[in-house]
Structure formats: structure tokens, C-alpha cells
C-alpha positions, -999 to +999 in steps of 0.1 A: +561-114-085+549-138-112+557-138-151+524-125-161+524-101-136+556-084-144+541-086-183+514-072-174+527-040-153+554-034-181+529-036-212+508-011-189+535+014-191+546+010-230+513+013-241+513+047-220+546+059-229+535+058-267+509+085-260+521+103-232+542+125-253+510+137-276+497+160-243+524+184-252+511+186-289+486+211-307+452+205-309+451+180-341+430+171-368+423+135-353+452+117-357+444+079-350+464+076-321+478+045-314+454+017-304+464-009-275+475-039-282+457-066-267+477-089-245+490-120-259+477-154-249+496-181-243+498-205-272+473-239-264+493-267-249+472-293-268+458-306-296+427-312-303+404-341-328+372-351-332+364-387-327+331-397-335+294-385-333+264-408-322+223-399-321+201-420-303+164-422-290+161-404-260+151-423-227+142-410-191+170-426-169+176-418-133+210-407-127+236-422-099+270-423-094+278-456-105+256-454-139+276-452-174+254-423-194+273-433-227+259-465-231+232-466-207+250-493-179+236-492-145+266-510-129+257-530-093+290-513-067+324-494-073+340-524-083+317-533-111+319-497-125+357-494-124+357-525-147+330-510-169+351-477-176+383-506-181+363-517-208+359-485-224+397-483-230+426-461-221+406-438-254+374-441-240+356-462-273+322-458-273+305-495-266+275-490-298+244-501-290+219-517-316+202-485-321+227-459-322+231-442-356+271-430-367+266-393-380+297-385-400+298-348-393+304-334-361+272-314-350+288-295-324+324-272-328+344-267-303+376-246-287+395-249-256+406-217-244+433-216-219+430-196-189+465-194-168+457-164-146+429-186-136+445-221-135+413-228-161+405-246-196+374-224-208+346-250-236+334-230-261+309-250-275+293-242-309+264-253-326+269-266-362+244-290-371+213-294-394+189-282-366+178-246-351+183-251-317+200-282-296+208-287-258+237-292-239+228-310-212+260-326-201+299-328-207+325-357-194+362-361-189+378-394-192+407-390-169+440-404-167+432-430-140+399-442-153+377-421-138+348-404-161+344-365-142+314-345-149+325-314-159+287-302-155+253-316-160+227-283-169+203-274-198+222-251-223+200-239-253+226-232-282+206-215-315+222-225-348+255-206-352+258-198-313+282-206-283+276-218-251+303-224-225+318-243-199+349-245-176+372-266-159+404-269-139+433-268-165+451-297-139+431-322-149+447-329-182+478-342-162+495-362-179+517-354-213+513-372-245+480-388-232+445-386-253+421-374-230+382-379-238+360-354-237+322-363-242+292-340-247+256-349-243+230-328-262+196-329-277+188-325-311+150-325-307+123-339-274+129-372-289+166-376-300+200-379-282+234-366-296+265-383-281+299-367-294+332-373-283+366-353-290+402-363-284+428-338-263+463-347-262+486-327-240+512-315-258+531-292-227+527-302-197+551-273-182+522-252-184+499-269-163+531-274-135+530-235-133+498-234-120+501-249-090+523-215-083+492-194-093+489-166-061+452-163-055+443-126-044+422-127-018+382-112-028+370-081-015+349-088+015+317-074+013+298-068+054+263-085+051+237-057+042+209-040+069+177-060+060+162-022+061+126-035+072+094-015+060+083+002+084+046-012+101+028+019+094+040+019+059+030-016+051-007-005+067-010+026+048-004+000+016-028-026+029-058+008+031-045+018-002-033+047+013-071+061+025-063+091+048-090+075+074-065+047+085-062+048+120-032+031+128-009+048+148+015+076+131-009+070+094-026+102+091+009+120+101+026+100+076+003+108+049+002+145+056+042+148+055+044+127+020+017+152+007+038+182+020+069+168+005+053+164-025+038+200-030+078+215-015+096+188-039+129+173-035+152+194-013+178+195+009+157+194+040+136+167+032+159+147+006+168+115+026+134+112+043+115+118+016+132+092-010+138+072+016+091+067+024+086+065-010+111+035-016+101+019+010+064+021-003+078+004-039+096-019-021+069-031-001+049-031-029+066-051-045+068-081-016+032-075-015+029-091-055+048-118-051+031-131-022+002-135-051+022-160-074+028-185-044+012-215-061-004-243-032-011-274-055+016-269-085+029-294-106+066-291-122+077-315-146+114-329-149+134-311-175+158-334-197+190-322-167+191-328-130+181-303-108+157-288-136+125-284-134+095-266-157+062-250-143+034-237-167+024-204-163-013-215-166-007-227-130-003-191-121-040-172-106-028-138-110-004-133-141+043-134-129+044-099-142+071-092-122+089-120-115+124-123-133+150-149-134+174-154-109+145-147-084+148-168-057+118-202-053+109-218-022+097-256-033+076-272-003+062-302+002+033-298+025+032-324+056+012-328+084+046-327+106+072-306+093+066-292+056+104-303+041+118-269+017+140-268-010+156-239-027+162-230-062+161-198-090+146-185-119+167-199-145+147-189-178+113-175-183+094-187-216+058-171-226+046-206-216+062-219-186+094-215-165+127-230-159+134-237-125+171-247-109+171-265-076+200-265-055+191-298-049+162-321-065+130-321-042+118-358-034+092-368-057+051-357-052+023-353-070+019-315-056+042-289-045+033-257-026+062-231-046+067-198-030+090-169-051+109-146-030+113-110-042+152-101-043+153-072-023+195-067-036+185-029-049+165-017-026+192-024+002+220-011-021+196+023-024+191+025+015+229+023+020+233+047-001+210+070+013+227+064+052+264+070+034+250+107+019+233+114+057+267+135+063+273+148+031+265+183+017+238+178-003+231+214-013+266+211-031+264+178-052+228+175-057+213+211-058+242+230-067+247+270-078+264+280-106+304+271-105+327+301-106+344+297-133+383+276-133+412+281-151+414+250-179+442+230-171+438+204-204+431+230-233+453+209-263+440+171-270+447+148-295+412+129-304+411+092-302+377+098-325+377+108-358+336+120-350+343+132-317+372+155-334+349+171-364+320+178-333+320+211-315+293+200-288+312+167-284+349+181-277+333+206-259+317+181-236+350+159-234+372+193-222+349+202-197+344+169-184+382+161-178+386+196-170+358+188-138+344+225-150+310+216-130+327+200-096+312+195-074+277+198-095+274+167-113+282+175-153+248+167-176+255+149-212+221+156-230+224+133-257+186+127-277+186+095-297+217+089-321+238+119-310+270+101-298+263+101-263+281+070-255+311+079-277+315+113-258+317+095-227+342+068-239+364+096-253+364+116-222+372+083-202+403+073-228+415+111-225+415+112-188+434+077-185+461+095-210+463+129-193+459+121-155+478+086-146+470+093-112+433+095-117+408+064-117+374+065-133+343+043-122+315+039-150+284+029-140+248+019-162+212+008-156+221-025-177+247-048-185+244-046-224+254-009-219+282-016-195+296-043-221+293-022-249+314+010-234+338-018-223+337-032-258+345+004-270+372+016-243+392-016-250+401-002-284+423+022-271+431+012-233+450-014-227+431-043-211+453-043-180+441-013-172+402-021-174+382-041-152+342-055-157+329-060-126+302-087-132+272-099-112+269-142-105+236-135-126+257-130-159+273-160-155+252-182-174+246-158-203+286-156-209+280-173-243+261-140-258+288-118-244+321-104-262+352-126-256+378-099-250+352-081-217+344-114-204+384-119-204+387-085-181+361-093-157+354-116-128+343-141-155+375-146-168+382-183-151+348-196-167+328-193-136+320-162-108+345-153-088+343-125-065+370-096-074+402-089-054+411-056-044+438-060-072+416-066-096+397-030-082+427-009-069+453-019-100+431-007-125+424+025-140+388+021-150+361-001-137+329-009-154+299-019-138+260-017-133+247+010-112+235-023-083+272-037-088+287-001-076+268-007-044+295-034-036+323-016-035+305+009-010+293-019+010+330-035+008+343+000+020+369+011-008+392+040-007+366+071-011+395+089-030+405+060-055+380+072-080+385+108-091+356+107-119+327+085-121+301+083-150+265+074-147+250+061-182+217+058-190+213+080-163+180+094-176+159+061-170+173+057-135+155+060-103+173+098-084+177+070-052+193+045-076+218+069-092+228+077-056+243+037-055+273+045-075+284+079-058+278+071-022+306+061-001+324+059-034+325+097-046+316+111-013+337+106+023+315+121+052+305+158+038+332+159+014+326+155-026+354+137-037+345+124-071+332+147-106+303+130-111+289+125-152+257+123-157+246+110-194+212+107-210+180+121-222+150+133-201+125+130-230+134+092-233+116+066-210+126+076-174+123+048-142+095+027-144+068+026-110+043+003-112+023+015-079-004+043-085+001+064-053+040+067-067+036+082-099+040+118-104+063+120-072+100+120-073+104+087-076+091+083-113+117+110-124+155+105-126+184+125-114+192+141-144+154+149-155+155+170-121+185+181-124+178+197-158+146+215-145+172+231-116+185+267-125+221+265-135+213+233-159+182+255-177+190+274-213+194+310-205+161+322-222+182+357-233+208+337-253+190+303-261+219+286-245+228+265-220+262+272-192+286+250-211+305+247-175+276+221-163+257+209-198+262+205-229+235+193-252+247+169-284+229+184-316+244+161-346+221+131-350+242+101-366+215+076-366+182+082-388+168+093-426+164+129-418+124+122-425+121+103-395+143+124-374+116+153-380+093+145-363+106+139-329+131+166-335+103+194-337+079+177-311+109+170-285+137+185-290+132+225-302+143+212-336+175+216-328+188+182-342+210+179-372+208+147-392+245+139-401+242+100-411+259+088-437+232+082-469+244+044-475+236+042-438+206+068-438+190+062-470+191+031-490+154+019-484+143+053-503+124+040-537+116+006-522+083-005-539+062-002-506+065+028-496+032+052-503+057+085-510+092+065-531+112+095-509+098+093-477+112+056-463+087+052-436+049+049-433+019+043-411-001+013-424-041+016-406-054-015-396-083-022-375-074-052-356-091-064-322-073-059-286-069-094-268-061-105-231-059-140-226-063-155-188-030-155-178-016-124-184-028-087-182-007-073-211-024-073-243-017-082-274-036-081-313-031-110-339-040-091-371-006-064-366+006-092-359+003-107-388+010-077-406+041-074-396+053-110-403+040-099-437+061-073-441+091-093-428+087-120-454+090-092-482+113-077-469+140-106-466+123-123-496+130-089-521+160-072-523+154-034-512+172-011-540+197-041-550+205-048-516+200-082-497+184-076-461+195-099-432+175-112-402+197-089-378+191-060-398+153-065-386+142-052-351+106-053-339+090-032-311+058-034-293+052-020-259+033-044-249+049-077-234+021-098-244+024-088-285+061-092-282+057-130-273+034-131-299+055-120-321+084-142-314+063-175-316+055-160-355+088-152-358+098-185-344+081-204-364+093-193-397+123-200-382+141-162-383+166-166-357+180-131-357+147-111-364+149-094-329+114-086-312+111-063-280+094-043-258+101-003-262+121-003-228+145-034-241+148-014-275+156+020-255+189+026-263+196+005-299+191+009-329+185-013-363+182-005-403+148-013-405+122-012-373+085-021-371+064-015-346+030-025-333+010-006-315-016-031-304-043-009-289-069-010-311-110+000-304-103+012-271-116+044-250-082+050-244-048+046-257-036+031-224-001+037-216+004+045-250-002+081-240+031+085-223+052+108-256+087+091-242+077+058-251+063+074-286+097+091-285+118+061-284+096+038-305+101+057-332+134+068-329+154+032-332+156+031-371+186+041-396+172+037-428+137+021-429+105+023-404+071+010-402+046+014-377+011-008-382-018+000-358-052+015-357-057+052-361-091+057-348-076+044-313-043+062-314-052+098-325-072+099-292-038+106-279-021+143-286+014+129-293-002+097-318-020+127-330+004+142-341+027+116-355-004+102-375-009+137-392+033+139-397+021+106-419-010+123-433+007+154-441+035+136-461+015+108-481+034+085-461+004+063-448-015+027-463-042+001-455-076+011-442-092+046-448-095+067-417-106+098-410-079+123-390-098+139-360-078+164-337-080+146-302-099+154-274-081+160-239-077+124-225-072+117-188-053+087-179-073+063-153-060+042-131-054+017-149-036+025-181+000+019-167-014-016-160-021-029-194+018-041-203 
């Protein structure tokens, strides 16, 4: 056994000793227990120094092995390079040309981070200079025999203050004593170069010996996936838009059954079949729209980087709704013999056009056919799930009866949280969760906005790692920002050997917006992807990862009985057949249960999104826990007002908002039952600020009649004038101190539910150069929270409110602000709407409204048509 692994396994069991013996104490008054010490990195072997900094004009070269970038030498064979890089020195000088101008101040910062476990030398690479945003489109090492290595060649966008990141083998700096050059190649703006070079000098070279002894644990080997066709007669029901006078074989059967599953509901009976038919119709659904952004004559320019390529999205006929990045392109160029393909990815979307990464640069043409594939990853993930629970007793785990009551076999804990240990509903939650009280019925955490939800689960987690060393816990989430952040939070108290993030290859290229110490517990840790061993899996005691990611270790086969717990976050806006990917095969072994499963969220937040209209209002627009919560034992007993503590328990102490915006949602959501606890400097500075209509009341509706745009490209919709308001706002707002206290860009967040309005807003925001003013749609905000939101409601002179009429995405639009919120739109349009209604006369009712006059009308009833999910 190595060094560091014999460190690792011994630090394990100190940092467990120190809080083992607090299990045998009395329930306490939150003690801060002890907090794990994170493990101690080797100290850097090198020393590093800046050299010198050049800018340049930009020019269009073509790149080939034998052509100097630093100074622009296309050398004739080998021979004649070798000799060029002799001229360069042992120190690599820079050979100025005429117009190269010396800047004295570096423009980038960097740190080298050294990476043993991984035999790796991680770049951070930092953005200092004068301008916004700079590229970094290539890096270069200058090597001890000559050679100049590129380390990569890509096209890194690095805002002002941020990192981007880079990696490569540690072996390469080989020799001791010796300055090694390390060059970066950026762009300041289209038309200007930035050449800067930095010295590393090897200062131990024993460290780099070592890691030729590095043991490499082999990766968890994951069996290819069924391609789990759709079947033909689903695909022709699709294609008739599901008219019950298709004649294809087995239609009018298949129609008949979905409408009797539909009136019985989800049950045992019909559980896998029926999930199963209506996936299948979203999947296909799905293949079906990206077979309309295939492009025949398209025209993609050369980004700045090799292998990078930009298409408009004017090229597009029907608007890339759905198209994300990573998603795999097919670049053709026709022929009248055989059509020659090459492959590539999403690599960034921009409201204008698209980054696209080749695997290998297509041979020049005026006109390329490009094809996007639709990555069918979850939909596989969801069918293996539903074969693995084919065996298993459903009745039990998914429509379960009451639990007979256990004895409690943890009764005394010593909290980790301070909160946690002053909250009834949250300790509560925490003893019967590590007590399994519901087992085998999953346990519900009803958390509404701000009530700790995540901090309940992280404090059961820590408590079952201190009280059960046998027992492993999987925690699984819709997104990766959530998975970070309880990783982030666990960290504080667990020791990081005993933690694992299991990452996707997709989040490699956004490791610069992600916290150092999770990136250094995951499978990102050596710089790059690497596919996790079952060491890194079986010798830890929690592993994090997205609901997707869970699949793997199903499809890889792991030990059913390694995980005795795992927890489903977000649950609430999670498809019932997605939530099944992190408990099948992993929590279940033939018919037996073998995992509690934790299910956290809230049903009157946004649940799964289904685009298809034959979909909604069937079971697969509603998630797990939404049903769950309709199901007997999870109901409040309507004699007590309660709910069975043994399965549920619903958090009541809001620690987010002003109490004034907590009202309304609390009354029209949740019973009233909510209790604002925030602290007033959190809660309540903006109260008095000079714009608001009622000094006391620190949010407001401001009426403004805009107009409703679509352009050609895209179906969402979007309305300059809130636009404009709410830049207007923003600049008084950061210009003005609010009650003596200075407002920064971060504390700003913007929401709009429509896509279109949010890249509106960006370009405004962009262009008055607010780098940390964050603008979103109401899904991407679900979940966070800022000081001060604004939102814009777009719709404006319409019959309808559109997909505004849906009272979750009301719900969670307004409920993202601590201290200060402002919602711009038109009243005339939005009161047509029951919920807006309402929320409009909360406003009325409390002087808390400004701009146009209006006139408050109770609504009519509104039916949705067809086409008011579409407008986003």
C-alpha cells in the first residue's frame, strides 16, 4: 500500500474517533462538533515567475506541426524547426517582431496545483487584465530537450476576475533546477493577440520519481446500454397526432389502454407498462424535433481555435429549442459518391449563434449539410430502471401502507447545525430519517421555499456517517449545481476521504465555475474525466451524484446492499420514471427493498417539464413525491391537521424572505403555515428605500404596458420596454446606496420565464458591462435565492397569459428574494389569470404598486389552449 493511501485510511479513522464517543452523550444544545480537517496537500515542488507579456494584431494562420505560433515561423521540415526552437534558447526568449507591443503587467494570473494521486500539474488560469472578457485559446511547454508540447489548443472564455483550467502530466517537468517555459495564447479582443510567458523551475524532483509508482485502479466497467427502440406503432400514433382513426396495426388498442391507464392512474398493475408508453412517446418526440434543425446548405465559420467552429442561429428554419450542449452534430459534406461525415458537440450556445467542437476539422466547403443527434443517455437510463424494478414489490416501495410503528434505535444526537438543533420539524425529520421510521416507504422532506430543506438532508447524511460506520449513503439530484452544493456543505464536517462526486465528461469543461475542494473528490480531480474505480465507489461512505449519473452504477452492476440510505433532492421537479434511476438495481435486489429511500422537495414548486400536448395531465408531468403526497399515509389526517411523522414531515420555519413577501405565497400555497424566521439584517434592510410606494413594504408591482415580441427565429417571446425597466431599476439600485448600504452586482438576480426576455436581458446587462447581475429563466432560478430579485413578466396585450397561468412557476418567481423584490409587467394581461389575480390585488391591497394606472378586474375562468406551454 502506498503513502497516501495509508494517510488517507488513518486520517479516516481519527477524524471518526473524535466524534464517535459523542453517540453515548445527551441530547445537546448544539455543540459545534468538531469539523474535519481537510487533507493536507503536498507542498509545490517548484517555483514559479513571470517573464514577460506581448500583444499583437491578430492574424488567420493555418496551423501544422512544424509552425512556431510565438513568432509566426512556418519552418520548411523537422530539421529546420529543431533549429528554430535552438534559437529560442534553453529559456525559450521570445524572438519580437516589429509590431509586438511589451505590456508590463501580466494580464493573466496563474497557479499550478499539484495533483500526486493523479500523477498531474492542474493550470489555474485567471483573468487580471484591463478587459471584461479574454480567450484562452492555447497553452505551450518548452521542454527539456527542445521540444515546444501543446498542452491544449481550445477556446476558453475567462470573465474579468474568473478561472479557467487546464492540465498536464506532472512528468514532464523532468529535470531539477531547470526553467521550464510555459506560454499562453489568448485574446484580448477580435482584433488583438496576448502572448505571455512564465518561468517553472523544479525545485524537487523526488516528487515527480514517485509517480511513476502511482497504482492505477482499474474504472468501473459499465455493459453498453439496450438501445430500447420506439416501438412502430408508437412512432405512428405520433406521426396522426394521436387521432383514434389510425389504422395501423395494434393503434386503436394502444390508445384505448393509455386512456384506461389514465382514468385507473398509476398502480401496481399497470406501473411499468404504463410509464414505460408514455416515455417512449416523449422520447420519440423528442427525435422527432431534432430531425427539424438538420440544416442542408449551412455555413459555419472558423472560430479563433482548431477544431472550432460557429453557426448562426438565423440558419436555423424552425427555432433549436431543444437542443443543448454536449448534443452530439453530424457535419456532412454532400457528394455525388459517398457524402464524407464528421463528428463533433455542442460546445456553447449563444442567443446568436453556436459553438461547435469537431473531433476533427471537416475539409473546407462553401456548404455543409449539419445533422444534431438527440442524446438519448436518460431515456435509456429510465428504461433500465424500469426492467431492474420488473421483480420488485412495488406495492411496498412505491404505494406503501402505513409502517407499524419501530422501536427508535438513535434517540440522543449531538447536532452538527446550530439551525437544525433550535428546529423541531427539522430534528424531527433527521431522527426519523436515520432511524428508517418509513422503510420500506420512501420518507417525504416537504420543504416550501427557504425552509432548510437542503440542510436537513445534509444533517441527516453527516449523522448517519457518525452513528452507523457500516452504513453508506448515495445522494442523488436533478442538477449538478445542487449535487455540488450538498457536497460543498457535507465536506464541512466529513472528512473528504470519505466523500466521493461522481461527475459526468459534460462537467469537464465548466471545472473553472466549480468549488476547488468537490472538484478535488471527484473524478475530476487529475484535471480531465476519468471514469471512477470501484475504490473510489466502494471505499467511500457517501457518494454524490445527478439522478442520470446514478444510472451508472446500476448499469455497472454494484453491490445492491452497499448503499443502506439514498436521498433524492429536488425530487419534486423530477419525472416519477426518472426518480426510479437512482433506486433501481441500486436500492432494490430482485423483490427485495434494500435501501431507505429520501425523498426531498416541494409539490407546489415547478414539477417535470413535458413539452408534448398528448403528455400533459398524465403521470408523466407529475413527480414521485407530488404522487406520493396525494397517497393515503403521506395525507394530513383531517381530525388532527397533521401529518404521520413516521413517513413526512413538513418544514414550517422560513429562513429566506421579508415576512411581506412570504405572505402571499404562504396563504395561497401553503395553508399559511409558514413562519418567517430570517434574520432582519438579512430579511429587511431594503425597508425605507426611496422607491418603494409603501417605505414598509420592500416589494412592489410596477404596471407597464409594454408590447409582446417574437422575432423569426425563435418562439419564446420577449418585451423591450420591461426590459428596459428593469435595467432602470438596476442602475439605481447599484448607483444609490439602499439605507447606507452599498449593493453589489451578485446581490442582483433577474427572472423571466421566458427564454427569449432572458437573452434580452443579458445583452442589456452585457452591455453596461454588469458581470455578476445574474439573469434567468424561473426553472434555472428554482431552487436559489438573491437579496434583491426582479422579475419580468413579458406577456403583455394578450387573450391569455400563456404559460404564465401555471401558480408553480408564480410560486417560485416570487419566492427567490431575501430582502428586496420587484416584479414589472402589465396588469391588464396578468389579472386574466386567478393566481396573477391574486398577487396583483396582494399589491393593491397593500399600496405596494407604481407606473401606469389600471383598473383591478376579478378574472374570468381562462382555459389554457394548445398552445400556451409553447410560448417559452
Amino acid at each position: 500500500m502506498n503513502s497516501t493511501a495509508i494517510t488517507r485510511i488513518s486520517s479516516s479513522k481519527a477524524a471518526f474517533d473524535k466524534l464517535a464517543p459523542a453517540a453515548s452523550k445527551g441530547e445537546s444544545n448544539a455543540k459545534d462538533p468538531p469539523k474535519a480537517a481537510p487533507p493536507k496537500r503536498k507542498e509545490r515542488p517548484w517555483k514559479l515567475r513571470h517573464v514577460r507579456t506581448f500583444t499583437r494584431d491578430f492574424k488567420e494562420v493555418k496551423h501544422t506541426p512544424r509552425y512556431c505560433y510565438v513568432c509566426r515561423a512556418q519552418c520548411r521540415d523537422d530539421e529546420h524547426f529543431a533549429k528554430h526552437l535552438e534559437a529560442h534558447g534553453s529559456e525559450f526568449r521570445f524572438l519580437r517582431q516589429v509590431e509586438d507591443y511589451i505590456v508590463e503587467e501580466p494580464l493573466f494570473q496563474i497557479r499550478l496545483d499539484y495533483r500526486p494521486d493523479f500523477a498531474k500539474t492542474l493550470v489555474y488560469v485567471k483573468n487580471v487584465s484591463p478587459h471584461p472578457v479574454v480567450l484562452l485559446n492555447m497553452a505551450y511547454l518548452h521542454l527539456a530537450d527542445g521540444q515546444l508540447m501543446t498542452l491544449f489548443e481550445s477556446e476558453k472564455r475567462i470573465p474579468w476576475g474568473s478561472f479557467s483550467t487546464f492540465s498536464f502530466s506532472s512528468c514532464l517537468l523532468s529535470e531539477l533546477e531547470r526553467n521550464f517555459a510555459l506560454i499562453l495564447v489568448g485574446m484580448a479582443n477580435p482584433k488583438t493577440e496576448i502572448l505571455e510567458q512564465y518561468n517553472v523551475q523544479v525545485t524537487e524532483l523526488c516528487h515527480f520519481l514517485g509517480e511513476q509508482l502511482v497504482l492505477k485502479k482499474p474504472p468501473i466497467h459499465c455493459p453498453a446500454l439496450n438501445h430500447y427502440p420506439v416501438p412502430a406503432v408508437g412512432q405512428q400514433l405520433h406521426k396522426n397526432d394521436f387521432s383514434p382513426k389510425s389504422k395501423f396495426p395494434g393503434a386503436k388498442e394502444l390508445l384505448e389502454q393509455l386512456a384506461e391507464f389514465k382514468q385507473e392512474g398509476l398502480n401496481p398493475a399497470n406501473y411499468i407498462q404504463y410509464l414505460n408508453v408514455l416515455n417512449q412517446i416523449e422520447d420519440y418526440d423528442l427525435q422527432v424535433e431534432y430531425t427539424k434543425y438538420r440544416i442542408k446548405e449551412a455555413r459555419l465559420v472558423p472560430g479563433i481555435s482548431e477544431k472550432f467552429y460557429r453557426l448562426s442561429i438565423d440558419q436555423f428554419q424552425v427555432a433549436p429549442t431543444m437542443l443543448d450542449e454536449e448534443c452530439n452534430v453530424k457535419v456532412i459534406i454532400p457528394s455525388e459518391f459517398e457524402p464524407r461525415c464528421f463528428m463533433g458537440t455542442i460546445h456553447k450556445i449563444h442567443p446568436d449563434y453556436m459553438v461547435i467542437h469537431m473531433n476533427a476539422p471537416p475539409e473546407p466547403s462553401p456548404f455543409y449539410t449539419v445533422v444534431f443527434e438527440c442524446n438519448r443517455l436518460t431515456f435509456q437510463m429510465e428504461y433500465f430502471a424500469l426492467s431492474l424494478l420488473a421483480k420488485t414489490d412495488l406495492e411496498k416501495l412505491l404505494f406503501p401502507k402505513p409502517p407499524v410503528e419501530k422501536k427508535i434505535k438513535f434517540e440522543r444526537f449531538d447536532w452538527f447545525s446550530k439551525n437544525v438543533a433550535t428546529n423541531t420539524e427539522q430534528m424531527s425529520a433527521v431522527r426519523n430519517i436515520v432511524n428508517r421510521t418509513a422503510f420500506p416507504a420512501p420518507y417525504i422532506l416537504f420543504g416550501p421555499p427557504g425552509t432548510g430543506k437542503t440542510s436537513t438532508l445534509v444533517e441527516a447524511v453527516i449523522q448517519i456517517w457518525k452513528l452507523q460506520p457500516k452504513a453508506n449513503v448515495l445522494v442523488a439530484a436533478s442538477s449538478n449545481f445542487a449535487c455540488d452544493e450538498f457536497t460543498k456543505r457535507l465536506l464541512e464536517f466529513i472528512p473528504a476521504t470519505d466523500v466521493f462526486r461522481f461527475l459526468s465528461k459534460a462537467c469537464e469543461k465548466n471545472m473553472l465555475n466549480m468549488n476547488e475542494a468537490v472538484v478535488d473528490i471527484s473524478n475530476l480531480a487529475s484535471g480531465t474525466y476519468a471514469t471512477p474505480s470501484w475504490h473510489d465507489i466502494y471505499n467511500s461512505r457517501v457518494v454524490v451524484a445527478t439522478v442520470t449519473m446514478c444510472g451508472r452504477l446500476a448499469q455497472a452492476k454494484i453491490d445492491p446492499n452497499h448503499f443502506s440510505y439514498i436521498f433524492i433532492d429536488e425530487a419534486g421537479s423530477t419525472k416519477e420514471i426518472s426518480a426510479l434511476v437512482p433506486i433501481a438495481g441500486i436500492g432494490t435486489n430482485g423483490k427485495e427493498i434494500t435501501a431507505s429511500v429520501v425523498l426531498s422537495g416541494d409539490p407546489k414548486q415547478l414539477g417535470p417539464m413535458i413539452r408534448h400536448e398528448f403528455l400533459r395531465h398524465t403521470v408523466q408531468e407529475v413527480s414521485m413525491l407530488e404522487r406520493l403526497m396525494n397517497h393515503d399515509i403521506y395525507l394530513k389526517n383531517p381530525a388532527t391537521g397533521h401529518y404521520n411523522y413516521l413517513v413526512i414531515t413538513k418544514l414550517l420555519n422560513n429562513f429566506r424572505s421579508n415576512k411581506h413577501m412570504l405572505q402571499f405565497s404562504n396563504y395561497a400555497f401553503y395553508d399559511g403555515d409558514l413562519r418567517p424566521c430570517g434574520p432582519a439584517f438579512a430579511t429587511d434592510w431594503a425597508i425605507g428605500w426611496s422607491e418603494l410606494p409603501r417605505k414598509s413594504f420592500p416589494l412592489f408591482f410596477h404596471a407597464i404596458r409594454g408590447q409582446t415580441e417574437k422575432d423569426a427565429h425563435s418562439s419564446s417571446l420577449y418585451n423591450r420596454q420591461e426590459a428596459d425597466q428593469i435595467i432602470a431599476y438596476i442602475k439605481i439600485i447599484l448607483s444609490t446606496e439602499i439605507n447606507g448600504r452599498t449593493v453589489g452586482e451578485n446581490d442582483i438576480g433577474v427572472i423571466s420565464p421566458y427564454t427569449k426576455q432572458v437573452h434580452h436581458i443579458k445583452s442589456l446587462v452585457k452591455d453596461n458591462n454588469w458581470d455578476q447581475v445574474e439573469v434567468g429563466s424561473t426553472e434555472q432560478y428554482q431552487g436559489r435565492e438573491k437579496p434583491i430579485i426582479l422579475i419580468s413578466t413579458v406577456r403583455s396585450g394578450t387573450s391569455t397569459v400563456g404559460f404564465l397561468n401555471n401558480e408553480k412557476r408564480l410560486n417560485v418567481a416570487i419566492t427567490r428574494a431575501r430582502a428586496l423584490m420587484i416584479i414589472v409587467g402589465n396588469p391588464d394581461t396578468l389579472q386574466r389569470d386567478i393566481y396573477w389575480y391574486s398577487m396583483l390585488k396582494y399589491c393593491v391591497d397593500n399600496g405596494a404598486f407604481k407606473g401606469c394606472s389600471f383598473k383591478l378586474v376579478p378574472p374570468f375562468k381562462q382555459e389554457a389552449t394548445g398552445n400556451d406551454n409553447k410560448d417559452w
